[in-house]
C-alpha positions in Angstrom: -48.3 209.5 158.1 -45.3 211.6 158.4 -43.3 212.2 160.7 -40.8 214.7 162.6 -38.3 214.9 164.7 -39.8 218.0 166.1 -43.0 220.1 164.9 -43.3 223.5 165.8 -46.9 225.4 166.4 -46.5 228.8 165.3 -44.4 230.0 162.8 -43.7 233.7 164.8 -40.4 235.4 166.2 -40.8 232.6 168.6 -41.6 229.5 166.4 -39.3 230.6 163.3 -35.8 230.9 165.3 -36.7 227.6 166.6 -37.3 226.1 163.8 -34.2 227.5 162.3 -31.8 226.6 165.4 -33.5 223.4 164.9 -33.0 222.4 161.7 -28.8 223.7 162.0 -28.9 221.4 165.0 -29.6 218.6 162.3 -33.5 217.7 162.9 -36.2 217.0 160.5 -38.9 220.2 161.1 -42.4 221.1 160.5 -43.9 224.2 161.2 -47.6 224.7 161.3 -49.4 227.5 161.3 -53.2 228.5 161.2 -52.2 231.5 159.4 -50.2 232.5 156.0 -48.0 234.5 155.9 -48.0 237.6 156.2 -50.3 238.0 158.5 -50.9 240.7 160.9 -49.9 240.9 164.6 -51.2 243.3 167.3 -47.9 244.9 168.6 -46.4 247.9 168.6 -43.1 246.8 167.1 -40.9 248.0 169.5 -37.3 246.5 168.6 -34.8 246.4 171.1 -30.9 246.2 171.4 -32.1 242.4 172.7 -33.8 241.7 169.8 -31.2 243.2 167.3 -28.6 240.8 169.1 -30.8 237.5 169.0 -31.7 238.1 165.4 -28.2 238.4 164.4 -27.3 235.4 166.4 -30.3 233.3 165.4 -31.0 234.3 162.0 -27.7 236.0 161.1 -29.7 239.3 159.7 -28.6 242.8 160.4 -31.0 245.7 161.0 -32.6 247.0 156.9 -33.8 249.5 155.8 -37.4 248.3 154.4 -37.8 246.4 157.6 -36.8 249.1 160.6 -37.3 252.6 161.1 -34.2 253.4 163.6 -34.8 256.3 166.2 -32.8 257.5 169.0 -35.7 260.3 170.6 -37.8 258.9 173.3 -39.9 260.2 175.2 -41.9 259.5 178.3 -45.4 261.1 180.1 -48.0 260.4 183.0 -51.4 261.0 181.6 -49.8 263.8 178.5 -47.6 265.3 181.1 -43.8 265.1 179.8 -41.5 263.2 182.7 -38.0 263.3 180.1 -37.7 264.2 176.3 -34.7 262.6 175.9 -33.2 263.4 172.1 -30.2 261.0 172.2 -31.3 258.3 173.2 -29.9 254.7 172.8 -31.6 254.2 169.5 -34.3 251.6 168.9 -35.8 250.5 166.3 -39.5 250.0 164.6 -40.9 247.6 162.5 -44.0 246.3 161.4 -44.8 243.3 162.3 -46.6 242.2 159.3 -43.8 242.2 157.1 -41.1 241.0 160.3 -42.6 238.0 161.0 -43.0 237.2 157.4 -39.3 237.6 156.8 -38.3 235.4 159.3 -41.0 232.6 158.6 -38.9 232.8 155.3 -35.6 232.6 157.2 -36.9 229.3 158.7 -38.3 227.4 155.6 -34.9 229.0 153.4 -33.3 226.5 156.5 -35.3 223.1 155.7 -38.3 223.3 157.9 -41.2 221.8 155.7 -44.6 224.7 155.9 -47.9 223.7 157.1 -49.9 227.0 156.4 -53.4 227.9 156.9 -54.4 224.9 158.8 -55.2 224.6 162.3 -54.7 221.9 164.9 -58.1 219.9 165.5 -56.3 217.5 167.7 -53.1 216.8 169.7 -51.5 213.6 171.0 -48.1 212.5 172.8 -46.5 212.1 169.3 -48.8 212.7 166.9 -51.2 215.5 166.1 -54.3 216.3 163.1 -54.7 219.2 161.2 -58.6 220.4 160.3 -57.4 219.3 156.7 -57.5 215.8 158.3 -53.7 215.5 157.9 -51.4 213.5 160.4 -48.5 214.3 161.5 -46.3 212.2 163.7 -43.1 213.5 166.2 -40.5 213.6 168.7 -41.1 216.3 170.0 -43.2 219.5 170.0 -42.1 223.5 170.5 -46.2 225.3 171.1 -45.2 229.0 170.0 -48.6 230.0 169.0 -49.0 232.8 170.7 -51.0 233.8 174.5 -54.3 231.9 173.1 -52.0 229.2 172.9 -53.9 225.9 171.7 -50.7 223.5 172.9 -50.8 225.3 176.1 -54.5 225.0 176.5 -54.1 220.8 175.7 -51.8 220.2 178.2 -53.0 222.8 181.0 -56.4 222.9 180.7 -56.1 226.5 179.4 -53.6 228.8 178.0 -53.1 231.6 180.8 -54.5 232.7 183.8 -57.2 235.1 183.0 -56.9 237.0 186.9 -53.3 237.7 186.0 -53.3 238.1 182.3 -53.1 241.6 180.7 -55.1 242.9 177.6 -53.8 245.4 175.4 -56.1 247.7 172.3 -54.0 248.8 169.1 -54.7 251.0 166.3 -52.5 252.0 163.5 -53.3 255.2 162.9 -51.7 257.8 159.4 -48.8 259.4 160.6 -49.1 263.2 160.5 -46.9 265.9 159.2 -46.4 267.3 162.7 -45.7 264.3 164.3 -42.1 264.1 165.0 -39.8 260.6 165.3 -40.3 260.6 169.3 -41.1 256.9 170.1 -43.5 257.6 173.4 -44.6 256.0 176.4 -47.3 257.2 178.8 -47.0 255.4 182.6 -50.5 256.2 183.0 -52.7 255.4 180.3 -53.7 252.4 181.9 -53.6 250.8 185.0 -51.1 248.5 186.0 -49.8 249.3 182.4 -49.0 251.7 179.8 -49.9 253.3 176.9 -47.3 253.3 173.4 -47.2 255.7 170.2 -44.5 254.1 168.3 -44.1 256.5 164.6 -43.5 254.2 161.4 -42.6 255.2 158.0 -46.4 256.1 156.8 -48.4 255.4 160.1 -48.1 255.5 164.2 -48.8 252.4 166.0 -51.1 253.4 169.1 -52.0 251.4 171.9 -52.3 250.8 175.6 -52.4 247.8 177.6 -52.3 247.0 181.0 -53.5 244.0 183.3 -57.0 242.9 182.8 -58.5 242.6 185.7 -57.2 246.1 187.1 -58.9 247.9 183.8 -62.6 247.7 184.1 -62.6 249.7 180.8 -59.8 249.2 178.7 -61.8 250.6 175.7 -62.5 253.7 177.7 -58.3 254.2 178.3 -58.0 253.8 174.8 -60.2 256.4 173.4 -58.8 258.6 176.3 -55.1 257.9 174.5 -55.9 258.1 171.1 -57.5 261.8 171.7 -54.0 262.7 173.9 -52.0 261.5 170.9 -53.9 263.2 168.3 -54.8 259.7 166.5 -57.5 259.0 164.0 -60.2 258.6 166.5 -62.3 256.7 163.7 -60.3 253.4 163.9 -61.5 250.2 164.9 -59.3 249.0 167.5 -57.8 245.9 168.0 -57.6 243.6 171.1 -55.6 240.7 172.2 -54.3 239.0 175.6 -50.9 239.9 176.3 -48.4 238.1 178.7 -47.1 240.6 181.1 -44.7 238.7 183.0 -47.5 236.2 183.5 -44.9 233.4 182.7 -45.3 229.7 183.2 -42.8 228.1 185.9 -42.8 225.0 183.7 -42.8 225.9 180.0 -44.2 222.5 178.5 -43.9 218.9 179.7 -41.3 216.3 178.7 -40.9 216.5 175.5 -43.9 219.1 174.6 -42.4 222.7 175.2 -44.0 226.0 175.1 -41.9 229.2 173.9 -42.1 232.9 173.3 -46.6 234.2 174.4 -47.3 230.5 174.7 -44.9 230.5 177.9 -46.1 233.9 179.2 -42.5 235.4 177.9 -43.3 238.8 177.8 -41.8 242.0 179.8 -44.5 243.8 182.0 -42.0 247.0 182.2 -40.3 247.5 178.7 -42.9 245.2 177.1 -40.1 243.6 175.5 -41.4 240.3 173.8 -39.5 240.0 170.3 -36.4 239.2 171.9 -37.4 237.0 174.5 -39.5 235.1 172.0 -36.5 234.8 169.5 -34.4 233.2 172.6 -36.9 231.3 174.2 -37.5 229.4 170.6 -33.2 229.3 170.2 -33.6 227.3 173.9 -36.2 225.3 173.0 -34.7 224.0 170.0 -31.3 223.4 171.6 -33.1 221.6 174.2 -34.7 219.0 172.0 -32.2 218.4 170.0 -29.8 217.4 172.9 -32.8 215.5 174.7 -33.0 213.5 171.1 -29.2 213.0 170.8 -29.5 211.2 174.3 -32.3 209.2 172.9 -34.6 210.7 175.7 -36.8 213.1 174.3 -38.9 213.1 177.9 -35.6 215.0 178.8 -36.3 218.3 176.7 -38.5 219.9 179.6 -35.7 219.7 182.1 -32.6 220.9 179.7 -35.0 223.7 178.4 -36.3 224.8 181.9 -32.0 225.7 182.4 -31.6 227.6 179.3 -34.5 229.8 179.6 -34.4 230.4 183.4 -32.1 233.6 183.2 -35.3 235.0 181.1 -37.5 233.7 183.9 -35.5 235.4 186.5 -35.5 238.1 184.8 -39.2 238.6 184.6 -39.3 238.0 188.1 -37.7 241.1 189.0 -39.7 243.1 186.2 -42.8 242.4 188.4 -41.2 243.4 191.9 -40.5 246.8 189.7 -44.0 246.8 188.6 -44.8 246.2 192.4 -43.4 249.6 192.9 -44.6 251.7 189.8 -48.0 251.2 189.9 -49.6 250.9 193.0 -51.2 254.1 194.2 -48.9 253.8 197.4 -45.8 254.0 195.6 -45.7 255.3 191.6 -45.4 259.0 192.9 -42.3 257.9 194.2 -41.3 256.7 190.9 -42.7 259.6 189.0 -41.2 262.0 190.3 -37.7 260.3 191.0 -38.1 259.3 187.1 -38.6 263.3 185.8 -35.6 264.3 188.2 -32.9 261.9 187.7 -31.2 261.7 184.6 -29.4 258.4 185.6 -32.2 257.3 186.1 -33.8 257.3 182.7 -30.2 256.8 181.0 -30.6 253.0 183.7 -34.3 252.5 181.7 -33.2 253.1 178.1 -30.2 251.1 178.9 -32.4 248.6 179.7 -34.3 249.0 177.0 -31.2 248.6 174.3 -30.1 245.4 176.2 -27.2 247.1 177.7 -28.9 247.2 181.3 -30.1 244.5 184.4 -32.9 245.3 186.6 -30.5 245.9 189.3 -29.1 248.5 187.9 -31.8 250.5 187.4 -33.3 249.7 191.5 -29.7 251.5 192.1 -30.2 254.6 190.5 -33.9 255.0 191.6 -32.5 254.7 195.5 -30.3 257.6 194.4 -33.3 259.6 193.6 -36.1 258.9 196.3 -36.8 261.6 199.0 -36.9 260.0 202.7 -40.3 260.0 203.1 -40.4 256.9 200.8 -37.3 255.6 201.8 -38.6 252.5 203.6 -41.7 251.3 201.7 -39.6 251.4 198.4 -36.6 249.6 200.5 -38.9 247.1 201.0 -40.6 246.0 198.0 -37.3 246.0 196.1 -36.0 243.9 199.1 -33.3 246.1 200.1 -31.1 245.4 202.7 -28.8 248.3 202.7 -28.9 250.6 206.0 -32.1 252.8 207.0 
């Protein structure tokens, strides 16, 4: 049998930057996945300011050319109606994540993590685990980043997520058109509790909407709705997958088993960031075991990781008291309209978007905006305590 320091499930944004950070920290790595790579990956591709920074700092790669498609036009609607065309935008970048996750599996095993491809887990212990190829593996510790379906999760939980708080997202990627300009779009209406995203490539335009299950009786029925507001091939077969939401878990893993990136629920329920914070969350993971194995205490990872990642968790937290406030019938006029009027407003968002932004800031410049009538009910789900 052979055996690891640490093994890593899932060889994604999440799972490659910890195997990278891992092996620089000095560890012996293997990374299993049930895929090879590439492999495709329901997501719009969205690439953030946050995820430009953690890929430099993790990987040391720079935004390229045959990876990204950079834009700095954004644009956001309610149901097809424009709230802000904003040209000059803080730009953000696209990629696909086909080829992106391929790259930085690459990074990882061009660091020293050994490959376990196309293989699935069949079974997993304290410290060892079996492969369906009836290989047996042996380790110090484990990082689960495979993903929302998460089979680590589902071993040491009982299952992966909570399925009356998880969302569910449909994806299509559809030819790009010749009038279809570099805008990267985002409707606060196409689904409820959710959103819908048109996101241009080079050659095609990722379309999808996604939203929390259990407020979406008929996702598919959003969807085809979308695709005909966007102009998208309505022939496509869409795809479907469980998505996070901010539906994170308090504790990511236990002892020396940790979960990162969709395995821990590390997903954004406004911006739908989820590159970055996987990226980071595998960075902490990795930094986590490797001091908890320096001690000689690998129980200890759970509780050194829990620290690193709890600005992210924090941070989600106050993505869902925002979410409290623009969706629910009560309040998103509020929100709508404060959001098409105020300029500061969507400058705060796109800041937020680029990573140059907190939460915070953008509660301040949506109390700027709101008309009195609203004054108290938003005051109180943001948890105000300024004057009436």
């Amino acid at each position: 049998m052979l055996e690891y320091d640490l093994i890593i499930v899932g060889s994604g944004p999440a799972g490659s930057a910890a195997a990278t950070s891992a092996v620089k920290a000095g560890l012996s790595v293997a990374v299993i996945d049930k895929a090879t790579f590439p492999r495709d990956k329901l997501c719009g591709g969205l690439f953030t300011g946050r995820s430009e920074k953690a890929m430099r700092a993790i990987f040391g790669r720079e935004i390229s050319d045959d990876l990204f498609v950079t834009t700095n036009h954004m644009r956001f609607l309610s149901k097809g109606r424009v709230l802000a065309d904003i040209p000059n935008a803080p730009p953000v970048h696209l990629t696909m994540r086909r080829d992106f996750d391929a790259m930085l599996h690459a990074e990882a095993i061009a660091a020293g993590a050994t490959p376990y491809l196309g293989q699935p887990i069949t079974e997993l212990g304290d410290n060892t685990l079996t492969l369906k190829d009836g290989t047996t593996l042996g380790f110090k510790a484990l990082i689960g980043a495979d993903g929302v379906n998460s089979f680590v999760a589902r071993t040491l939980f009982g299952r992966p997520f909570n399925p009356d708080t998880i969302g569910f997202g449909l994806e299509i990627e559809s030819p790009r058109t010749t009038s279809r300009d570099d805008a990267v779009e985002v409707d606060f209406d196409a689904a409820s509790w959710g959103y819908g995203w048109s996101f241009p490539k080079r050659k095609t335009v990722t379309v999808g909407v996604g939203g929390i299950n259990s407020r979406n009786d008929d996702m598919k029925a959003n969807m085809a709705t979308y695709v005909d507001q966007t102009g998208s091939d309505a022939s496509l077969r869409y795809k479907g997958q469980y998505l996070p939401f901010g539906d994170y878990k308090k504790k990511p893993g236990r002892a020396h088993i940790l979960l990162a990136g969709d395995a821990a629920g590390l997903v954004d329920p406004i911006t739908g960031e989820g590159i970055a914070l996987a990226m980071e969350s595998g960075h902490h993971a990795a930094v986590a075991v490797a001091k908890a194995l320096k001690d000689g205490q690998p129980e200890a990872a759970l509780g050194h990781y829990m620290k690193l990642v709890k600005p992210i968790q924090k941070s989600l937290d106050q993505a869902k008291m925002w979410r409290m406030i623009m969706f629910p019938k009560a309040t998103e006029g509020y929100f709508r309209k404060a959001f098409e009027r105020g300029s500061s407003l969507q400058m705060k968002y796109l800041e937020l978007l680029a990573g140059e932004a907190e939460y915070a800031d953008l509660r301040g410049a949506l109390l700027r905006r709101i008309p009195k009538l609203g004054w108290r009910l938003l005051k109180h789900r943001l948890g105000f305590k300024g004057p009436a």
